[in-house]
C-alpha positions as CSV (number, residue, x, y, z in Angstrom):
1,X,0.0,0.0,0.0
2,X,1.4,3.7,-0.8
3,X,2.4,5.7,1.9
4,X,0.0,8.4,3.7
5,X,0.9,11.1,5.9
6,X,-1.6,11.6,8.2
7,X,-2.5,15.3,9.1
8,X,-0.3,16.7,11.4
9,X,2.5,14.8,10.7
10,X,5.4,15.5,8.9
11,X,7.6,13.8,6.4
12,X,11.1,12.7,6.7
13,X,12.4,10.5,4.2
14,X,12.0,7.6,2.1
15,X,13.2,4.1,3.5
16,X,12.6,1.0,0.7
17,X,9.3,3.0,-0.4
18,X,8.3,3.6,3.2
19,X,8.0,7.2,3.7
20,X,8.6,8.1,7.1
21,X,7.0,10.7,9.4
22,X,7.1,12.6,12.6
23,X,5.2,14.4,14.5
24,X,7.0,17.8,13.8
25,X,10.1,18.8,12.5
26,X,13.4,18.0,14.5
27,X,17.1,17.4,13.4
28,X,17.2,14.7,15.4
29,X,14.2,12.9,13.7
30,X,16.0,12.8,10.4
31,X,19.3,12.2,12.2
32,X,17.8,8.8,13.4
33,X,15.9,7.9,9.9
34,X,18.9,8.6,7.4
35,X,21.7,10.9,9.3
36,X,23.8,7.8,9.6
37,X,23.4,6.1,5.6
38,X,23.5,9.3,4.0
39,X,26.3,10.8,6.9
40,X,24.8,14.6,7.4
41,X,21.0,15.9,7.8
42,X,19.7,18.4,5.4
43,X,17.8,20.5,7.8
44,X,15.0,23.4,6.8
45,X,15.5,26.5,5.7
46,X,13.0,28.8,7.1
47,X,11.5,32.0,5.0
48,X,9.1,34.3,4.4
49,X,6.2,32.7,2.1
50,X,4.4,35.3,1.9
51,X,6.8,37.9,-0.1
52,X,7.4,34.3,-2.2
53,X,4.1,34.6,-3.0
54,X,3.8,38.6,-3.9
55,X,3.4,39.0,-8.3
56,X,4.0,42.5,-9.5
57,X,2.8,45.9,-7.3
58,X,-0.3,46.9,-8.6
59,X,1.2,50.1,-9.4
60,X,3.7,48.5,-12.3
61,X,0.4,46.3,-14.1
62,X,-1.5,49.5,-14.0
63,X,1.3,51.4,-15.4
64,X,1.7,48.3,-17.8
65,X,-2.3,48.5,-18.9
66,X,-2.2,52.1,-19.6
67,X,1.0,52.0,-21.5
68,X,-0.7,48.9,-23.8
69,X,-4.1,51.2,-24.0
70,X,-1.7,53.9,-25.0
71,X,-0.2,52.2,-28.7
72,X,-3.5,50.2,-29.3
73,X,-4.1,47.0,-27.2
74,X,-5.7,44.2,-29.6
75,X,-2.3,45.2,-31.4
76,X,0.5,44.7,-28.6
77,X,-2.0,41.5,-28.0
78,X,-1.8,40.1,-31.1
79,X,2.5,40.8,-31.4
80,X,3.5,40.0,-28.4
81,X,1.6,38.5,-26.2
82,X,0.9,39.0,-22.3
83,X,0.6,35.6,-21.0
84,X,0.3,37.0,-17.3
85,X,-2.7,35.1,-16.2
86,X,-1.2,32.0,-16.8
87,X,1.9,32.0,-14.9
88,X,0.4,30.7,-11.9
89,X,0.1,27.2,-13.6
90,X,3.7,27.1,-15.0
91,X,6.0,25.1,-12.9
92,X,8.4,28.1,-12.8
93,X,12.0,26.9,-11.8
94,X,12.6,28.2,-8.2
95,X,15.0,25.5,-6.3
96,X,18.0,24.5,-8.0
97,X,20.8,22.5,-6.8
98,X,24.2,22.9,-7.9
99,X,25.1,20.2,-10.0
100,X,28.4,19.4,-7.5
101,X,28.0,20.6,-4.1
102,X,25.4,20.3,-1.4
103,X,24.6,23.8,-2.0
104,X,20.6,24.8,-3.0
105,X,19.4,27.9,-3.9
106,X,16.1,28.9,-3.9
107,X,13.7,32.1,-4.5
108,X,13.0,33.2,-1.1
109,X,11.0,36.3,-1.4
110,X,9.7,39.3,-4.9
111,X,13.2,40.1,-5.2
112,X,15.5,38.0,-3.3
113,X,16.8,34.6,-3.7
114,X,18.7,32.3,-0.8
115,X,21.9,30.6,-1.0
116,X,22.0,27.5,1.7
117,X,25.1,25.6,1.6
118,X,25.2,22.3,3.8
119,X,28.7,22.5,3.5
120,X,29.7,25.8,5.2
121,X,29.7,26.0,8.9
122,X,27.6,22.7,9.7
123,X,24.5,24.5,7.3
124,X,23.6,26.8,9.6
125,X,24.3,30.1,7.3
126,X,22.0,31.2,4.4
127,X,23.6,34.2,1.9
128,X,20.6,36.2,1.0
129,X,21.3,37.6,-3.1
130,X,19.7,41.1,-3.2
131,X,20.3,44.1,-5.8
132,X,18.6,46.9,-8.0
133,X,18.5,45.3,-10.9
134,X,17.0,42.1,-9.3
135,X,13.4,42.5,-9.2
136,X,10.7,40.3,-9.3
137,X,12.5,37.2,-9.6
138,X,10.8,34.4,-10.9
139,X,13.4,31.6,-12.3
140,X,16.7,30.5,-11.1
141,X,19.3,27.9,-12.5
142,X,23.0,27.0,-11.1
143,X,25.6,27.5,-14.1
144,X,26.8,23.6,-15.4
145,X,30.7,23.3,-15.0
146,X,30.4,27.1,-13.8
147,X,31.7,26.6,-10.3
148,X,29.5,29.0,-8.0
149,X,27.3,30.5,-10.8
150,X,23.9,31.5,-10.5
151,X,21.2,32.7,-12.9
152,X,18.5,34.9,-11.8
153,X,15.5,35.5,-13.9
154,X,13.8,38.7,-13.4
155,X,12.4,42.0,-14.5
156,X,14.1,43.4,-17.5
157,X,16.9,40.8,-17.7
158,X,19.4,38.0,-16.3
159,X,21.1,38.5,-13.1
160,X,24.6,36.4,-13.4
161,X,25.8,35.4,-9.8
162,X,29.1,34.2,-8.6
163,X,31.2,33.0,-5.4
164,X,33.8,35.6,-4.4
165,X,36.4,34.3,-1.6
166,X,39.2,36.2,0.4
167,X,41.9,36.6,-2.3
168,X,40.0,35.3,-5.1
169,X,37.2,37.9,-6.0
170,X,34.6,37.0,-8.7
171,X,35.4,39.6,-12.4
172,X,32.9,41.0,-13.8
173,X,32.8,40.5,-18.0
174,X,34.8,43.1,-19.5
175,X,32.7,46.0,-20.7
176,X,30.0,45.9,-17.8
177,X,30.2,48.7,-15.2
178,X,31.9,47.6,-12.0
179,X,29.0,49.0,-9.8
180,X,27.3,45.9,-10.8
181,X,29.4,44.4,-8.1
182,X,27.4,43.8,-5.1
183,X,28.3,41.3,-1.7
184,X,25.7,39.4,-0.2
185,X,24.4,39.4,3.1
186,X,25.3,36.0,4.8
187,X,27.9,33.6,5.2
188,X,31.4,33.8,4.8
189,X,31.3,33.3,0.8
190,X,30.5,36.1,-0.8
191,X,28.7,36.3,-3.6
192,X,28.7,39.1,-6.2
193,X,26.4,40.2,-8.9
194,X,29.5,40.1,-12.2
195,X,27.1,40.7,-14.9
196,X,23.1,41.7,-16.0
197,X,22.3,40.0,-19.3
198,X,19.2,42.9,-20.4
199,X,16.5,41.6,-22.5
200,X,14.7,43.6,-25.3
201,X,12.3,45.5,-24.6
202,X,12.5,45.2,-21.2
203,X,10.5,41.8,-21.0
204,X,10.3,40.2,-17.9
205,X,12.1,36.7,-18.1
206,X,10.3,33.7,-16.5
207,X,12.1,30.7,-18.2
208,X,15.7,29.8,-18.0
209,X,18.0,26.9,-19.2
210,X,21.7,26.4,-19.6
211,X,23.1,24.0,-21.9
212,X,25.3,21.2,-20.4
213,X,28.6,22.4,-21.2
214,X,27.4,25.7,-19.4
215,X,28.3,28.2,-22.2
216,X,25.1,29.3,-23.4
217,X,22.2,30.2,-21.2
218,X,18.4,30.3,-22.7
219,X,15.8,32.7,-21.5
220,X,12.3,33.4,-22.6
221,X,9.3,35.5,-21.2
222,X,5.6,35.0,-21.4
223,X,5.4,38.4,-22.7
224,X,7.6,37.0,-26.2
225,X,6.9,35.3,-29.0
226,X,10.6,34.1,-29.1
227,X,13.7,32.9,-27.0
228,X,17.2,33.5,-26.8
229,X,20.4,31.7,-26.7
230,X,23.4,33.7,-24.8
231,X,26.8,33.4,-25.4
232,X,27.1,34.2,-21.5
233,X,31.0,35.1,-21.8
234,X,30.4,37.8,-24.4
235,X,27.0,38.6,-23.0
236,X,25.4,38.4,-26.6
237,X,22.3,37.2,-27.1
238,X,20.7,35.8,-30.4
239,X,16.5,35.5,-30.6
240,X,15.6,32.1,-32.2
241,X,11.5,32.2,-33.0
242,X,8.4,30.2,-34.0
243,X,4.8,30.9,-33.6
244,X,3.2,33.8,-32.1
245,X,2.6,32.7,-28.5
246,X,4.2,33.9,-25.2
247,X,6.6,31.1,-24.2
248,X,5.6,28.9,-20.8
249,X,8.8,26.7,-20.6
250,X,12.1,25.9,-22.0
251,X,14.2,23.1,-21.2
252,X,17.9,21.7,-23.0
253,X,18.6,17.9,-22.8
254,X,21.3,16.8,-20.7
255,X,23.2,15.8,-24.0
256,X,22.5,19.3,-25.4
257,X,21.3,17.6,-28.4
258,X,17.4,18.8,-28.2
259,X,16.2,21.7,-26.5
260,X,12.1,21.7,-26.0
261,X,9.9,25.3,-26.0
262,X,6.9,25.3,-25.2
263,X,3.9,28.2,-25.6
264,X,0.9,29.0,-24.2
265,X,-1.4,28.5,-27.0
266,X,-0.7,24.8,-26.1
267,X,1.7,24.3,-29.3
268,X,5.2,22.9,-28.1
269,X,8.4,22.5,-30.3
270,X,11.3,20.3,-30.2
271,X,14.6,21.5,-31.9
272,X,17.8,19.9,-32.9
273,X,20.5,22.4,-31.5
274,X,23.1,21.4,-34.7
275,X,20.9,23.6,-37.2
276,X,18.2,25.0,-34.7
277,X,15.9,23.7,-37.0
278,X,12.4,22.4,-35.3
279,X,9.1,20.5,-35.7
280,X,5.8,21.6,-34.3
281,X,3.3,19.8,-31.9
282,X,0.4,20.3,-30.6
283,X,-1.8,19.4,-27.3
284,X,-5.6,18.6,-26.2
285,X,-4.9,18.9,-22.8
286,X,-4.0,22.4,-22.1
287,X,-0.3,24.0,-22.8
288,X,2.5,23.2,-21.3
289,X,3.2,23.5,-17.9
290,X,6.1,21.4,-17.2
291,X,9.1,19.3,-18.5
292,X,11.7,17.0,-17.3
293,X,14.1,15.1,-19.8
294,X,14.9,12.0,-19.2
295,X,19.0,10.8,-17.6
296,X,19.9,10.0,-21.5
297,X,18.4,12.9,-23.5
298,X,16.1,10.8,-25.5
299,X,12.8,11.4,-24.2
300,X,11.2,13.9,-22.1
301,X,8.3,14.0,-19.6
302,X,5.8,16.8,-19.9
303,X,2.6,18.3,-17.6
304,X,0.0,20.0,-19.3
305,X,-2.4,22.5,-17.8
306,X,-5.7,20.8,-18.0
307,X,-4.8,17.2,-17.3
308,X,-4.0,14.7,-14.8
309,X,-2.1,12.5,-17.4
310,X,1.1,12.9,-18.4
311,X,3.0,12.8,-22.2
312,X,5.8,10.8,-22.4
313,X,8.0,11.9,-25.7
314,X,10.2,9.4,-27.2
315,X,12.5,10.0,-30.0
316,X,12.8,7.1,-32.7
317,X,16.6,7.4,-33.7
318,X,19.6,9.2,-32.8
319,X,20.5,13.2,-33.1
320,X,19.8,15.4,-35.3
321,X,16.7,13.5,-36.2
322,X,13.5,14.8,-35.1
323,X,11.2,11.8,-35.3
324,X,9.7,11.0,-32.2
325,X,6.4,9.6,-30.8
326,X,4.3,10.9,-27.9
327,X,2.6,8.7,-25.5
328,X,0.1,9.2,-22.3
329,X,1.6,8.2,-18.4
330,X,-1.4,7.6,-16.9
331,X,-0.6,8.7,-13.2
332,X,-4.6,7.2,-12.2
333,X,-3.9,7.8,-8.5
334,X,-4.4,10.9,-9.2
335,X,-7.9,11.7,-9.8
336,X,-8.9,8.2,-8.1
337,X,-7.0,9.1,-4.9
338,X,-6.8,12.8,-4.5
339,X,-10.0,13.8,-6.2
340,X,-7.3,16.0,-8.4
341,X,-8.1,16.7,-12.1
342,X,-5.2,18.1,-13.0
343,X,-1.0,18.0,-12.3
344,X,0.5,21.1,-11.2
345,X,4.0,20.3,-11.4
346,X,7.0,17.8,-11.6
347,X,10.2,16.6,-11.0
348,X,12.2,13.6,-12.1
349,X,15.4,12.8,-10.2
350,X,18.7,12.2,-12.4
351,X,18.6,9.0,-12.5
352,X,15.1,8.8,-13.8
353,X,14.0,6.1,-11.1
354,X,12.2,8.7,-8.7
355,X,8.9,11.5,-9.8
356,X,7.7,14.0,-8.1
357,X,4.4,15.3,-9.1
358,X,1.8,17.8,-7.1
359,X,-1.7,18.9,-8.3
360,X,-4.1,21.2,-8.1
361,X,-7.2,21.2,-5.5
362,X,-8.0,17.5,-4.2
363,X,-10.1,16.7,-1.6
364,X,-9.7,17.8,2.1
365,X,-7.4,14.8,2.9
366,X,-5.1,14.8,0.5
367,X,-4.8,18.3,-0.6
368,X,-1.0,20.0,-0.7
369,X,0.8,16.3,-1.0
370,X,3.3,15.5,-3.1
371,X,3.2,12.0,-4.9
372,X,6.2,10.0,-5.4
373,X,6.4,7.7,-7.7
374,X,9.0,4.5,-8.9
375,X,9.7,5.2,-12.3
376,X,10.9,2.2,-14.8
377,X,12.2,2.7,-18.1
378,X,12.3,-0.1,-20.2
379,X,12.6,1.3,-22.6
380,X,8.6,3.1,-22.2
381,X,8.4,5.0,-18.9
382,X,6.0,3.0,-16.4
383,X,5.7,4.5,-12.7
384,X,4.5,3.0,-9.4
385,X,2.6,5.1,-6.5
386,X,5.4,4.8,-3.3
387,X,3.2,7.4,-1.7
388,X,3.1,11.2,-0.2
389,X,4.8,14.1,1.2
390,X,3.3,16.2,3.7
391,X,4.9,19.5,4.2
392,X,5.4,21.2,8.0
393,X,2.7,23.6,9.3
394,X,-0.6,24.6,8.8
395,X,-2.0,23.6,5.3
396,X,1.5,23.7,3.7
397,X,1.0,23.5,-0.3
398,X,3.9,23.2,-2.5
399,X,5.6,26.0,-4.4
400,X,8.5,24.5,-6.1
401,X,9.9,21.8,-6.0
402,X,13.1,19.9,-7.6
403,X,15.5,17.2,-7.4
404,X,19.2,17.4,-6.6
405,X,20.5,16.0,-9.9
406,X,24.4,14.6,-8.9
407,X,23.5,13.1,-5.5
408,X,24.9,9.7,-5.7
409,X,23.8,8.2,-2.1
410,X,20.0,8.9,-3.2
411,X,17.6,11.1,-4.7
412,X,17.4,14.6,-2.6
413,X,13.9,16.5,-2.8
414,X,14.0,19.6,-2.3
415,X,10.4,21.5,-1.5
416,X,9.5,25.4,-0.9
417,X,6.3,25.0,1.6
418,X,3.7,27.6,2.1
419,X,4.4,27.8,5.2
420,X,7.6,29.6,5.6
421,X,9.6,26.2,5.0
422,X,12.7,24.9,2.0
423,X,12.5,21.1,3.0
424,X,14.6,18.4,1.7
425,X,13.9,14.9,1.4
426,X,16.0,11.6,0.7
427,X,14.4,9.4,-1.2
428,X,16.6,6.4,-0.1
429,X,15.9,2.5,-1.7
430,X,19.3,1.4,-3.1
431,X,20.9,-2.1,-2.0
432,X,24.4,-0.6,-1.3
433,X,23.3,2.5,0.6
434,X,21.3,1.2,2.9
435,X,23.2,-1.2,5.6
């Protein structure tokens, strides 16, 4: 039988799909369920939900509404696209680990994100990332083979974070201004803001995704019909379009091979990165809301907004060819269990054996869970119900979640609560981790 968290408990950790709970957080909870397999406890990170929570000031959309009214508003609609209403739905991209390090960052408040390294001073500090030109932050993504690099997605542009240590300050890219340097407040690592990639027009970015090798970084906005690839080092930036939409989500494989975008008039495209050439699809269930490729790069999970099924994309026959076939992953636990028509978002752990999926509404008892899942690929993807998380506090609902990606010991879930709480759970089932 899956796993159910009663209410008022708490979850811990998976042990051999048993999902264990307490009665309330505690260090020394987790240090008895997994502190000595996994040898450390990844304790909460505590902050304030409700500035997570806060969209743009009333003051900016009016002064957005009279500005469209101003140059003729079925015309701005019909170019490029304001998309705004939707955001809600996407999975927007707010936890990321770094690919290397126990290190997770997260958006932690309108115009603030938080750095939390397990590794620095037994976890106990948290670098808060503030500046000017960070506002309204609404994606982040750690830099591939970048060492301590950080994108921030937010109004007008690309904040470009790194690590600065005594002796060893972070350069900012030739050309920029050095009053873009800027220290955090926190721990000793200082972190400083060495470049602000500006998109046109001064759209506000809400998808990000760096290739593997980390030298080009993609960014979109719901307010733009296209996205563009930078060549982070020189800080140039080259629009690739198709269709008229605003764009919901991008993602790159991990082979670099196929990027996926994806728009909110519920067409989706996949490319081949070797030409940028493309072929279109198309959905019944809503746009896109989500996407996770799969450990080798040859097929791709996806969430749409009006569904509680999930398409599984498979591609036929090796880069650059585009042929590929799309299948349903019925996830019926779903709508049977929850009472939930619809998924709200995902995550797939590296190793494509672990999925995370929350949803929107459900019934009283199992509303704000997340569902873990065993996932088999062989090669069609086929999951399993292991059972649910239950965040800390008082009706705690998920607002991002995702998976450490280079965590050998077992799958790390991280999870931004509602109530004021960054959670991390190991999903722990292997043979030669546990004793």
């Amino acid at each position: 039988m899956p796993s159910f968290p009663h209410p008022g408990s708490v979850t811990v950790c998976e042990i051999n799909r048993d999902l264990i709970v307490a009665d309330s957080l505690s260090d020394d909870r987790a240090k008895e369920a997994y502190g000595k397999i996994l040898g450390m406890v990844f304790s909460p990170v505590q902050f304030q939900a409700d500035q997570f929570l806060v969209e743009e000031p009333a003051s900016e959309i009016i002064e957005r509404k009279s500005l469209l009214d101003a140059i003729g508003n079925t015309l701005k609609r019909f170019f490029h696209p304001n998309d705004e209403k939707f955001l809600p739905e996407v999975d927007l991209h707010r936890i990321s680990w770094h690919q290397h390090k126990h290190i997770l960052a997260f958006v932690s408040g309108s115009h603030q994100v938080a750095i939390h390294d397990y590794e620095d001073s037994d976890g106990k500090e948290t670098s808060i990332l503030v500046n000017d030109f960070q506002r309204h932050v609404k994606v982040i993504e750690w830099r591939p083979n970048g060492g301590k690099t950080l994108a921030v997605a937010c109004k007008g542009g690309i904040c470009i974070w790194a690590a600065s240590y005594l002796g060893n300050t972070a350069s900012v890219r030739s050309g920029v201004s050095s009053f873009l340097g800027s220290p955090s407040r926190g721990s000793g690592t200082r972190w400083t803001l060495i470049d602000f990639l500006r998109s046109p027009s001064d759209e506000h970015i809400s998808a990000l995704a760096w290739s593997p090798n980390g030298i080009y970084l993609a960014s979109a906005s719901y307010e733009s019909s296209s996205f563009t690839i930078w060549d982070v080092a020189q800080g140039i930036g080259t629009p690739i379009r198709r269709g008229l939409g605003g764009i919901s989500v991008i993602k790159w494989s991990p082979t670099g091979d196929y990027f996926l975008s994806a728009k909110f008039d519920g067409t989706f495209y996949l490319w081949e990165t070797n030409t940028w050439t493309s072929e279109p699809w198309s959905s019944t269930g809503g746009f896109v809301t989500g996407a996770m490729w799969g450990p080798d790069g040859h097929m791709i999970l996806i969430a749409f907004s009006e569904s509680a099924t999930l398409g599984s994309i498979h591609f036929a026959s090796k880069p650059p060819s585009l042929d590929a076939h799309l299948l349903p992953l019925e996830l019926p636990e779903i709508p049977s269990l929850t009472g939930s028509q619809k998924i709200e978002k995902i995550a797939w752990d590296a190793s494509g054996e672990r999925l995370a999926v929350s949803y929107r509404g459900g019934d009283e008892l199992y509303k704000g869970l997340i569902a873990i899942y065993d996932a088999r690929r062989t090669p069609l993807v086929s999951v399993s119900l292991v059972g649910f998380i239950r965040g800390p506090g008082d009706n705690p609902k998920p607002l991002a979640i995702s998976f450490h990606n280079k965590f050998k010991e077992a799958p790390l879930l991280s999870v931004c609560w509602s109530s004021g709480f960054c959670c991390t759970y190991p999903l722990i089932f292997r043979s030669n981790v546990l004793p």
